[in-house]
FIKOL-632581 format. One record per residue (C-alpha): chain; x, y, z; residue number from 1. Coordinates in nm, 2 decimals, decimal comma, padded with zeros to 4 digits, m for minus. Layout:
# residues N
+---+--------+--------+--------+-----+
| c |     xx |     yy |     zz |   k |
+---+--------+--------+--------+-----+
| A |      X |      Y |      Z | NUM |
...
+---+--------+--------+--------+-----+
This chain:
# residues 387
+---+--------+--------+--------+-----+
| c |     xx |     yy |     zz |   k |
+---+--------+--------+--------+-----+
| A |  05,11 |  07,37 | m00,39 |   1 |
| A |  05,43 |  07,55 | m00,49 |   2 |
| A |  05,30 |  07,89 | m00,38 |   3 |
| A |  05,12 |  07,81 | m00,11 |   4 |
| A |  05,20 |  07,96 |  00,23 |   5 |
| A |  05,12 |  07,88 |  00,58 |   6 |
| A |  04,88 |  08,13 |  00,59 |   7 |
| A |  04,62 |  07,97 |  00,31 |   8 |
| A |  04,56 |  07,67 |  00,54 |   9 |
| A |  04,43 |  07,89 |  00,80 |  10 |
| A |  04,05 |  07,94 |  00,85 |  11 |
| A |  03,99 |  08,30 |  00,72 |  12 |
| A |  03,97 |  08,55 |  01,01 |  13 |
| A |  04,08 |  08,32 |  01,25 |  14 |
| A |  04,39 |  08,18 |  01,40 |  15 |
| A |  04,27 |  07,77 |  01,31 |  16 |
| A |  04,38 |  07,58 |  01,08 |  17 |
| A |  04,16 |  07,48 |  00,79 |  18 |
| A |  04,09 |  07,12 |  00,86 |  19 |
| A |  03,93 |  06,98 |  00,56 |  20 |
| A |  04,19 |  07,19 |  00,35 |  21 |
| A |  04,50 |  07,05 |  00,50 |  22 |
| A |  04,35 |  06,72 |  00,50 |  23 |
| A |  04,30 |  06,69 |  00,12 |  24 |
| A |  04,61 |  06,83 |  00,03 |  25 |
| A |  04,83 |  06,75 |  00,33 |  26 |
| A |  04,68 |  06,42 |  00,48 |  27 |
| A |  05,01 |  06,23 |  00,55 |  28 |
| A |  05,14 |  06,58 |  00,75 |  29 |
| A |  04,79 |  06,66 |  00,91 |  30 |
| A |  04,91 |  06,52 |  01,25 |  31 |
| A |  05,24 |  06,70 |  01,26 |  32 |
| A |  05,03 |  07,03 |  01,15 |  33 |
| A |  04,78 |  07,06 |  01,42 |  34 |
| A |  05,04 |  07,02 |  01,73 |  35 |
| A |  05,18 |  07,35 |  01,55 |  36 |
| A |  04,92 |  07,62 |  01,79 |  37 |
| A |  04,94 |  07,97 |  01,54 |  38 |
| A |  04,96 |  08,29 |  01,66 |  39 |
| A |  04,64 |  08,44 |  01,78 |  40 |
| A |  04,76 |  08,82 |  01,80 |  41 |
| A |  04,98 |  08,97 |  01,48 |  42 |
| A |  05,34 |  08,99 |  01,55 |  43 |
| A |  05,68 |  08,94 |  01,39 |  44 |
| A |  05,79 |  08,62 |  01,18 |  45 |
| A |  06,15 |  08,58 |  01,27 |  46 |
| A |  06,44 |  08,32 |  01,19 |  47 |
| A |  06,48 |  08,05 |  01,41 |  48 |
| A |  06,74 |  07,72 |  01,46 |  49 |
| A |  06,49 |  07,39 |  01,52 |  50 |
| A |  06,81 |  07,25 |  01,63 |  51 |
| A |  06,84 |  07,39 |  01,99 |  52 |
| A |  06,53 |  07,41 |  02,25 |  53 |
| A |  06,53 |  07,78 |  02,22 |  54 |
| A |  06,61 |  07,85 |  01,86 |  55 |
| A |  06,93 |  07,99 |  01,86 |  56 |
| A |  07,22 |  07,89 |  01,67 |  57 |
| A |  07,60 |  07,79 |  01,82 |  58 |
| A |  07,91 |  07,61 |  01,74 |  59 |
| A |  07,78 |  07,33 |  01,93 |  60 |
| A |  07,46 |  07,34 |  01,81 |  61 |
| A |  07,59 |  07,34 |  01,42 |  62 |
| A |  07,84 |  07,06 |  01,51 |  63 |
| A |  07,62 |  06,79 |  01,62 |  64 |
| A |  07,38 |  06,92 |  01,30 |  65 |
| A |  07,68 |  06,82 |  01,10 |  66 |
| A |  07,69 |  06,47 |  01,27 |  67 |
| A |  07,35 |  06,39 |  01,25 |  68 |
| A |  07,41 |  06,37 |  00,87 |  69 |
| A |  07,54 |  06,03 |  00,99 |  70 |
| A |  07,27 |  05,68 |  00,98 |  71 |
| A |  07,47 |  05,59 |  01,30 |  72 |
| A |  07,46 |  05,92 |  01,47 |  73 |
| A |  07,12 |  05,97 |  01,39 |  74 |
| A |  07,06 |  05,60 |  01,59 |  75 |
| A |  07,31 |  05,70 |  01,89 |  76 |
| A |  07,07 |  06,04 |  01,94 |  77 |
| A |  06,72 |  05,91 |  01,94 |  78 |
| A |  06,87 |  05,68 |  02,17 |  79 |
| A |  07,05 |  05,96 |  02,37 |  80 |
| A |  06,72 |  06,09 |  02,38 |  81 |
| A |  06,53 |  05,86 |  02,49 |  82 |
| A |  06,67 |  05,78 |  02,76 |  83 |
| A |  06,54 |  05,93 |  03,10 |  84 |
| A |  06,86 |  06,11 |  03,23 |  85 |
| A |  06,75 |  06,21 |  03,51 |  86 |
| A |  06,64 |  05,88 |  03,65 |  87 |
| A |  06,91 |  05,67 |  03,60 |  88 |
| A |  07,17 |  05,92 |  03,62 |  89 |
| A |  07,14 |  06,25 |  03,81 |  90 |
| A |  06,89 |  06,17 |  04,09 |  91 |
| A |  07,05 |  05,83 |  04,13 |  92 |
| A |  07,15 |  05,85 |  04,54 |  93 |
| A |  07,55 |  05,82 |  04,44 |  94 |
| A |  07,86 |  05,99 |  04,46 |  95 |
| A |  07,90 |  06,33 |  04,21 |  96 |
| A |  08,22 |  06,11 |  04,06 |  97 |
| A |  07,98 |  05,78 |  03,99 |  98 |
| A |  07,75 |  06,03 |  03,82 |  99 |
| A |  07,98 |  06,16 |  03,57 | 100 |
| A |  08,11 |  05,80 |  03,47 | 101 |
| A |  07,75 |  05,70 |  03,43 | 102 |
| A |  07,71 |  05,99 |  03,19 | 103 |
| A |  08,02 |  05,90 |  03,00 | 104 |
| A |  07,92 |  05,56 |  02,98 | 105 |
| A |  07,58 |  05,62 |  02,87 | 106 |
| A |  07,70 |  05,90 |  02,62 | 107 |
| A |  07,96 |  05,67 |  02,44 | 108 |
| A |  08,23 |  05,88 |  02,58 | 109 |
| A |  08,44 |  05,64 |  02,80 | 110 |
| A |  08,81 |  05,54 |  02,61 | 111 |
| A |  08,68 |  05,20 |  02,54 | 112 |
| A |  08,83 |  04,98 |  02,26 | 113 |
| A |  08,54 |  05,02 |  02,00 | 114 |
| A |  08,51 |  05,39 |  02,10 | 115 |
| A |  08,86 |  05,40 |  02,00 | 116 |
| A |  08,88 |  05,31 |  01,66 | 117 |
| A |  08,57 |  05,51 |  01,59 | 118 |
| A |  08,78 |  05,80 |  01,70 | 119 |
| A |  09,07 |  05,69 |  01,44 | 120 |
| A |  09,33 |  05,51 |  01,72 | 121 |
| A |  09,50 |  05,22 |  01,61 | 122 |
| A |  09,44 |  04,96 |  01,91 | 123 |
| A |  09,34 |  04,59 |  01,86 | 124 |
| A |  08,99 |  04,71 |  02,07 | 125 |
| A |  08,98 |  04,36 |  02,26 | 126 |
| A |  08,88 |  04,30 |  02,61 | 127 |
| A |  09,15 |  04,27 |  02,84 | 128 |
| A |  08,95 |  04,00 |  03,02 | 129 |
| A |  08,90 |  03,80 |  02,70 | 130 |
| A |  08,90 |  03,86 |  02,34 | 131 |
| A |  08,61 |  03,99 |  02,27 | 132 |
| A |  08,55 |  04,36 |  02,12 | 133 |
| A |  08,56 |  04,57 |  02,38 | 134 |
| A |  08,21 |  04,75 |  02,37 | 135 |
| A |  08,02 |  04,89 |  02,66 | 136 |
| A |  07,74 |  04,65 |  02,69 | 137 |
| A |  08,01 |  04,34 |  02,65 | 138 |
| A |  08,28 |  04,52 |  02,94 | 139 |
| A |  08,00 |  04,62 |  03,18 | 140 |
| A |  07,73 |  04,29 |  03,12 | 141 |
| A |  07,87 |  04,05 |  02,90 | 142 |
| A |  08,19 |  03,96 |  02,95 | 143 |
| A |  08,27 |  03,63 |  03,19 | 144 |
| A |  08,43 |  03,84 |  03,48 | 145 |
| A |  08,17 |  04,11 |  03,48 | 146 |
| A |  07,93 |  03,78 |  03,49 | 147 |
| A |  08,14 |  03,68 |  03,81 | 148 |
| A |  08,11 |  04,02 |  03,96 | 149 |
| A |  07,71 |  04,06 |  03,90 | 150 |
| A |  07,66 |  03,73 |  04,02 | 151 |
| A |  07,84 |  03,77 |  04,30 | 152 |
| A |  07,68 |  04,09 |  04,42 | 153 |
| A |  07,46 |  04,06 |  04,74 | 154 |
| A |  07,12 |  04,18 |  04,52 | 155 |
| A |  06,79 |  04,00 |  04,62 | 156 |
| A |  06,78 |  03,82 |  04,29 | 157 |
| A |  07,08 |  03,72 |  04,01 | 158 |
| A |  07,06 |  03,99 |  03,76 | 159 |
| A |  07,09 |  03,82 |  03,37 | 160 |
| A |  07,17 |  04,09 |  03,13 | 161 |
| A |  07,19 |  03,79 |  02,85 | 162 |
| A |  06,89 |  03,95 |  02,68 | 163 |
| A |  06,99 |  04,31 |  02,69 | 164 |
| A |  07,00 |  04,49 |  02,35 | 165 |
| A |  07,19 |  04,84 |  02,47 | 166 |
| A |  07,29 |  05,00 |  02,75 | 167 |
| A |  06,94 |  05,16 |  02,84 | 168 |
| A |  06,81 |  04,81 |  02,88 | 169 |
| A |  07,08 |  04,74 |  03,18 | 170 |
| A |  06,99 |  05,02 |  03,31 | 171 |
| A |  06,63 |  04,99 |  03,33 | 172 |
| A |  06,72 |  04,65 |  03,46 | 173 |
| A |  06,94 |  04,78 |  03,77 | 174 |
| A |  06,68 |  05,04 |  03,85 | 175 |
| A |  06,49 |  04,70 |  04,01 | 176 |
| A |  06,81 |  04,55 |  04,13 | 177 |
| A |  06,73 |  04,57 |  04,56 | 178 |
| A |  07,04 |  04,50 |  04,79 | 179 |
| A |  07,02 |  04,17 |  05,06 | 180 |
| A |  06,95 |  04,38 |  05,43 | 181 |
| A |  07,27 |  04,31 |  05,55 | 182 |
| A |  07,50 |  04,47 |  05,38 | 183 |
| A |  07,36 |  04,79 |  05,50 | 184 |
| A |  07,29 |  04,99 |  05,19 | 185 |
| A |  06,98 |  05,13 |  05,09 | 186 |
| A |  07,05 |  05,29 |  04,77 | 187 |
| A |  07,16 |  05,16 |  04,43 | 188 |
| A |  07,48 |  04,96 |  04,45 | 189 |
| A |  07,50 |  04,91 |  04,07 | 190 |
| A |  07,67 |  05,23 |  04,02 | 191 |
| A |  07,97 |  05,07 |  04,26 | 192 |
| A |  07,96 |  04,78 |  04,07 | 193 |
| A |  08,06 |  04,94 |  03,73 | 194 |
| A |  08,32 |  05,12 |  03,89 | 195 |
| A |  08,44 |  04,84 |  04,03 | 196 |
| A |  08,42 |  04,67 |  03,66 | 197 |
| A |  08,60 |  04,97 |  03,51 | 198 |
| A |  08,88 |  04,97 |  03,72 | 199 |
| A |  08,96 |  04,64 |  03,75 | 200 |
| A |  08,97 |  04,69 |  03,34 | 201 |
| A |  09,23 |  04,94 |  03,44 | 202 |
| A |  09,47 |  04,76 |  03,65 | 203 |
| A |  09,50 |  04,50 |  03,37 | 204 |
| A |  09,56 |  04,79 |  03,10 | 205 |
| A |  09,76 |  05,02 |  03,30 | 206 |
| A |  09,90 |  04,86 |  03,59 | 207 |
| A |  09,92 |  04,48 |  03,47 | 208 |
| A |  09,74 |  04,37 |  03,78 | 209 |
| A |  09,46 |  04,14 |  03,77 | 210 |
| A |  09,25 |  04,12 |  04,07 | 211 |
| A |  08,92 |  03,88 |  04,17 | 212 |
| A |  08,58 |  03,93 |  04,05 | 213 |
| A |  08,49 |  03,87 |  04,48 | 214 |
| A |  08,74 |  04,13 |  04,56 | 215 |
| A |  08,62 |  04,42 |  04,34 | 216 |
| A |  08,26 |  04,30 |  04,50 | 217 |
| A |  08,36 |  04,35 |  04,85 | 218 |
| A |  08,56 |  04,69 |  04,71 | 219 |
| A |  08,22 |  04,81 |  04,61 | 220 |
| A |  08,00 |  04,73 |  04,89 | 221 |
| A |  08,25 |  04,92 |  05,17 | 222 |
| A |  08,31 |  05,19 |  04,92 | 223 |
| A |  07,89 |  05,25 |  04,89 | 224 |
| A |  07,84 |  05,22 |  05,29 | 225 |
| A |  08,16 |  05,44 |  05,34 | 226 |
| A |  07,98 |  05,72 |  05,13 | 227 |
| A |  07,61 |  05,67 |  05,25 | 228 |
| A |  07,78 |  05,70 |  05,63 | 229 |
| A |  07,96 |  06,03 |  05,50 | 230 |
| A |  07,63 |  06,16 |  05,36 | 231 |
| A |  07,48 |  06,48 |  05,60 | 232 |
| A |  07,11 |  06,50 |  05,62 | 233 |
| A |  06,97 |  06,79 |  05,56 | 234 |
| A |  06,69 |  06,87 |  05,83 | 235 |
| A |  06,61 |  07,21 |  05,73 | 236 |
| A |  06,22 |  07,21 |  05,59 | 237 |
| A |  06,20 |  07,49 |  05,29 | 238 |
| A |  05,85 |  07,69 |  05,35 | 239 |
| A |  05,60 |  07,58 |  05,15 | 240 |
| A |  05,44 |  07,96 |  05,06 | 241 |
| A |  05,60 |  08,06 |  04,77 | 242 |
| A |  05,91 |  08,09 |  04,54 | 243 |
| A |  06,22 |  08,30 |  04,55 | 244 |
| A |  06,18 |  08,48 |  04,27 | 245 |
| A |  05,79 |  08,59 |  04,36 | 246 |
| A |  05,74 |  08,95 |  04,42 | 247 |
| A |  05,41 |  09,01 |  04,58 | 248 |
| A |  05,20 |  09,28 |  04,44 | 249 |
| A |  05,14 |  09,57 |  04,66 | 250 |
| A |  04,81 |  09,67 |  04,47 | 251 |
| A |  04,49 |  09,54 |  04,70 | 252 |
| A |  04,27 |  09,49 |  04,37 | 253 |
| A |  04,51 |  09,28 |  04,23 | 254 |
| A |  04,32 |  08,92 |  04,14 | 255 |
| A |  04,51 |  08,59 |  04,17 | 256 |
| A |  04,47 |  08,33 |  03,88 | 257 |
| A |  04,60 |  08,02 |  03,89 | 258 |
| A |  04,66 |  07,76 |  03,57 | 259 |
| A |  04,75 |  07,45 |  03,51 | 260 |
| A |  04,73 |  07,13 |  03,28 | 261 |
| A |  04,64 |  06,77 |  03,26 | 262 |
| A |  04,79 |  06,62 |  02,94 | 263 |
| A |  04,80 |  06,27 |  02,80 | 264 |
| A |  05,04 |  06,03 |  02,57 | 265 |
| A |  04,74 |  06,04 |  02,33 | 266 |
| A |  04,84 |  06,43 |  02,25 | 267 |
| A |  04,54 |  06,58 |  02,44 | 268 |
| A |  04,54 |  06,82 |  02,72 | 269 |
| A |  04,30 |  06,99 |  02,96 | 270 |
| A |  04,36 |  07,33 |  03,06 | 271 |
| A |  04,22 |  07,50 |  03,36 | 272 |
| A |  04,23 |  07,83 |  03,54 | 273 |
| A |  04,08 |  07,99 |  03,84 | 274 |
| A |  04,06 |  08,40 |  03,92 | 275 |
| A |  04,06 |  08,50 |  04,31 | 276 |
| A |  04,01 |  08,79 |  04,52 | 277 |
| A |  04,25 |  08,92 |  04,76 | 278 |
| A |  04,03 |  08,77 |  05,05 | 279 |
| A |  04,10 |  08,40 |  04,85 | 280 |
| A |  03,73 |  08,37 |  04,74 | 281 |
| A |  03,68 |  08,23 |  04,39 | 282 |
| A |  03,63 |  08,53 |  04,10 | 283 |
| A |  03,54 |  08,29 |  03,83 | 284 |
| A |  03,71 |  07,99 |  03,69 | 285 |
| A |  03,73 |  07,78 |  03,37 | 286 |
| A |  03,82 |  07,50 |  03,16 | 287 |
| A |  03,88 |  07,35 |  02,84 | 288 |
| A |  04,03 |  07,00 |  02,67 | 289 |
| A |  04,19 |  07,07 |  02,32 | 290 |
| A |  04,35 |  06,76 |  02,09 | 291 |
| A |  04,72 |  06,77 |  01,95 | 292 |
| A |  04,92 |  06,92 |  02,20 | 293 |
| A |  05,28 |  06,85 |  02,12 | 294 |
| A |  05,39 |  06,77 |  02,54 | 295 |
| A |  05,31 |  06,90 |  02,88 | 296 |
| A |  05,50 |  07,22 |  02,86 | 297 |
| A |  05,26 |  07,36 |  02,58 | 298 |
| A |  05,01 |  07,25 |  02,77 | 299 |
| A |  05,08 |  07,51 |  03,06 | 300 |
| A |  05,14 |  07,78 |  02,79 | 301 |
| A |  04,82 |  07,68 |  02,64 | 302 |
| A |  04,66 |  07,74 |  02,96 | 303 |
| A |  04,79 |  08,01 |  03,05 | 304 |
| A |  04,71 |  08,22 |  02,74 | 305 |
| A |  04,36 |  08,10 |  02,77 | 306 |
| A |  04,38 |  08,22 |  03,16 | 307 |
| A |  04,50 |  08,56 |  02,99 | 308 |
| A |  04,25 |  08,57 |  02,73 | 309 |
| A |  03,96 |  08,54 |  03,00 | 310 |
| A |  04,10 |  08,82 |  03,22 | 311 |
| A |  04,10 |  09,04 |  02,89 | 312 |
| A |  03,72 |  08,92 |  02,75 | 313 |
| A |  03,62 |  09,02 |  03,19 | 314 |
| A |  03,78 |  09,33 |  03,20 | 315 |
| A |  04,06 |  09,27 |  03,45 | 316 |
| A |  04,31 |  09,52 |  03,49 | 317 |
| A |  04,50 |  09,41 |  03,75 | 318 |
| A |  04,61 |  09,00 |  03,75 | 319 |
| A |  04,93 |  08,82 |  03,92 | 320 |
| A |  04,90 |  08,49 |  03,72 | 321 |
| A |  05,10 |  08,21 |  03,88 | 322 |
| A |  05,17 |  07,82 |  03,71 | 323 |
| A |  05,29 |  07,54 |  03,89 | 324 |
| A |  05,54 |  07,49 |  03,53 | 325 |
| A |  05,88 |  07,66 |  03,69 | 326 |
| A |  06,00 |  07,61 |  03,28 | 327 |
| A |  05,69 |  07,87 |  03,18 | 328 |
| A |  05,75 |  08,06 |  03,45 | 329 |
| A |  06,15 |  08,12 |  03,34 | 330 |
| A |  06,08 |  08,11 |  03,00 | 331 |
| A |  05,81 |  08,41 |  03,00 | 332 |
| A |  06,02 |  08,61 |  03,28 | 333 |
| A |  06,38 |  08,55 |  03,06 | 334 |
| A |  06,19 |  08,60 |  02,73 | 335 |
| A |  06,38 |  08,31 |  02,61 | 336 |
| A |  06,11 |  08,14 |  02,44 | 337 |
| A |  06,16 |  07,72 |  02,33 | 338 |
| A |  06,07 |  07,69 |  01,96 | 339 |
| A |  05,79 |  07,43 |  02,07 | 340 |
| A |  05,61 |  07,72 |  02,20 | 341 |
| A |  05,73 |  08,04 |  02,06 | 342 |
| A |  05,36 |  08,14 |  01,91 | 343 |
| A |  05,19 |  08,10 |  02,21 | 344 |
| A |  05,48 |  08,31 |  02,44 | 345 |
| A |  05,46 |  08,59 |  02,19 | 346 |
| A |  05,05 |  08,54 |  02,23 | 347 |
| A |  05,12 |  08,62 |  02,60 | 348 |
| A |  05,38 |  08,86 |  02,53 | 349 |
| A |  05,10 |  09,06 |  02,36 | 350 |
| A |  04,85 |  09,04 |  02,61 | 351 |
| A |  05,01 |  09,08 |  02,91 | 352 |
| A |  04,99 |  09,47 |  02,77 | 353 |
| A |  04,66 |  09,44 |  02,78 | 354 |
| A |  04,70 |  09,48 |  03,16 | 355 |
| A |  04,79 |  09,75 |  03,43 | 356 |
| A |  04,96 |  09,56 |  03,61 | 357 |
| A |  05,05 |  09,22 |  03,53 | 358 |
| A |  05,29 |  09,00 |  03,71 | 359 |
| A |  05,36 |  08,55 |  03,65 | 360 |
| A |  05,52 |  08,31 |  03,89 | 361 |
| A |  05,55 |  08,00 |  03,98 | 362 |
| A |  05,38 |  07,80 |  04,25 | 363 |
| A |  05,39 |  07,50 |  04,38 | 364 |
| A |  05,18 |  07,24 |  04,29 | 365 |
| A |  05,09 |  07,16 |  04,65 | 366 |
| A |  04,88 |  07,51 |  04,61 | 367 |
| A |  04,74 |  07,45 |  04,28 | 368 |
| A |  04,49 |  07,18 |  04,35 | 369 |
| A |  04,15 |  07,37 |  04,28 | 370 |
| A |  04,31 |  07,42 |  03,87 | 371 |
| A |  04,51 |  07,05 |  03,87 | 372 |
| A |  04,15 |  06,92 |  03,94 | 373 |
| A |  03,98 |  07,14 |  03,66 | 374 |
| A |  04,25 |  07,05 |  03,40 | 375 |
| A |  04,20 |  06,71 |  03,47 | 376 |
| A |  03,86 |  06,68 |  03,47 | 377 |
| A |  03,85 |  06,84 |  03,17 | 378 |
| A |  04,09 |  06,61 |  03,02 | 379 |
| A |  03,89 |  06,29 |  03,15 | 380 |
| A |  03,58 |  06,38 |  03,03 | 381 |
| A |  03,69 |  06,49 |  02,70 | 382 |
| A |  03,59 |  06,28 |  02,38 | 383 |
| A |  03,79 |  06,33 |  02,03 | 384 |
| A |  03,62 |  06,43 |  01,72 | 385 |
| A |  03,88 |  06,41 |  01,50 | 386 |
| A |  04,04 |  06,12 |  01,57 | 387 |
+---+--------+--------+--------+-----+
């Protein structure tokens, strides 16, 4: 065990792991193994940082290392992590200012009492509505005037936070939250509500002014129809062909082959790929369904080195590959490769020499049905061996 390398559990002559070998000496890290894909073609080993996406160290990076050392840091980031940023934060249909102080909220980062001491200030870390310690969920949920100011909000239902265990919770509660017709706003008006709650907290801090929980309601509700009103809607329909950044090839015996990939919470994907001519008719197509894939985005690698490997075993010279993966797409084009799929990028790396001419893009999915279909048929009808 103490001199073995990654290369003895490897099937000799091949590029898969030895199954029944890692399993009698590695059974407890046999699942973490297999979502590992090797390299199929030789290249360099090289040094990487497993703590940023593309495996390059930084300041930043090395500092939030260091605070990870901590139990409660370690919590705060799977929790971080966890939570779906881009739902409740950055597509929310609010005001650029509501989505920072969402972020800040979410990440801990708001001057709140509790957040306060942590941070070494001497401060008593009450509410300034009651004495209570001042913590996120109790300002924003909890406490008896941002009860008031829920209750009083003109939502189709009373929202009860009483059994909320973090912030996330709330959150995934005020997604549901829908506002009574009259008051003319059809977006979210939670994120007006905890402005509302945060500067009322203000004026009591800064300002000694204390104002009604049915005041800072009203405040909220013109405030969210003022910037709805103010909002311009952009009529302007983007064309559907292609991407930006796609260059078409000006060589008529160029074929077309399009990937995708279906993949599943149970860590199995299928893959599929399809070749056409220049006059659109199908050259040849495939598909596959493989067990332990890590997440989606090795999925569309996976595919797409299996889409490569085809158009080498056929003979193709000449192939403009596209994926409907714009984070493939940038990361084979930038050669900055994620960690989570470094093997397989340098695996296309290598065979895109294989080629004359070779060229990858992105397309939109809306033009990628024929291969969506394949990948998930192949997903559907797959059946695990192993487990």
């Amino acid at each position: 065990m103490r001199d073995l390398y990654v290369s003895d559990l490897l099937t000799r002559g091949t590029s898969e792991w030895n199954r029944p070998l890692i399993e009698s000496i590695l059974s407890d890290l046999a699942p973490d193994i297999y979502l590992i894909k090797p390299i199929i073609y030789m290249a360099e080993d090289t040094y990487c940082w497993l703590k940023t996406k593309t495996g390059s160290c930084s300041v930043k990076s090395g500092y939030y290392a260091q605070r990870e050392e901590s139990t409660t840091q370690v919590t705060l980031q799977q929790a971080i992590t966890s939570f779906n940023w881009q739902k409740f934060v950055w597509r929310e249909m609010t005001s650029p200012k509501l989505k920072l102080f969402i972020w800040k909220l979410c990440r801990g980062a708001l001057p709140l009492g509790t957040n306060l001491q942590g941070r070494g200030i001497i401060t008593d870390g009450s509410c300034p509505h009651c004495t209570q310690p001042e913590t996120a969920l109790h300002l924003f949920f909890l406490c008896p005037f941002a009860r008031q100011e829920w209750n009083l909000a003109p939502f189709h239902s009373v929202p009860n936070f009483a059994t909320a265990a973090s912030l996330h919770d709330c959150f995934a509660f005020m997604s549901t939250l829908l506002c009574l017709p009259p008051t003319g706003i059809s977006s979210n008006l939670s994120p007006w509500i905890l402005w509302g709650i945060w500067t009322s907290r203000n004026l009591i801090l800064f300002e000694n002014k204390s104002v009604t929980a049915r005041s800072m309601v009203v405040n909220a509700v013109v405030a969210a129809r003022e910037w709805l009103l103010a909002q311009v809607v952009n009529t302007t329909k983007s064309s559907p062909t292609q991407t930006g950044n796609e260059t078409p090839p000006t060589n008529p015996d160029v074929i077309y082959c399009n990937t995708d990939a279906a993949w599943s919470v149970s860590r199995r994907a299928g893959l599929g790929w399809c070749f056409k001519n220049a006059a659109h008719s199908v050259y040849s197509e495939g598909s596959r369904a493989i067990d332990h894939i890590s997440s989606p985005l090795m999925a569309e690698a996976l595919a797409m080195r299996e889409a490569m490997q085809e158009a080498k075993r056929t003979s193709l010279l000449n192939v403009w590959f596209r994926t409907d993966s714009q984070e493939l797409a940038r990361a084979i084009n930038s050669k900055s490769y994620p960690v989570e799929i470094f093997g397989v990028l340098m695996d296309i790396e290598l065979l895109s020499s294989s080629f004359s001419f070779v060229f990858i893009s992105f397309i939109g999915r809306e033009h990628n049905g024929v291969v969506d279909s394949l990948a998930k048929s192949a997903l559907q009808n797959h059946v695990s061996t192993l487990y």
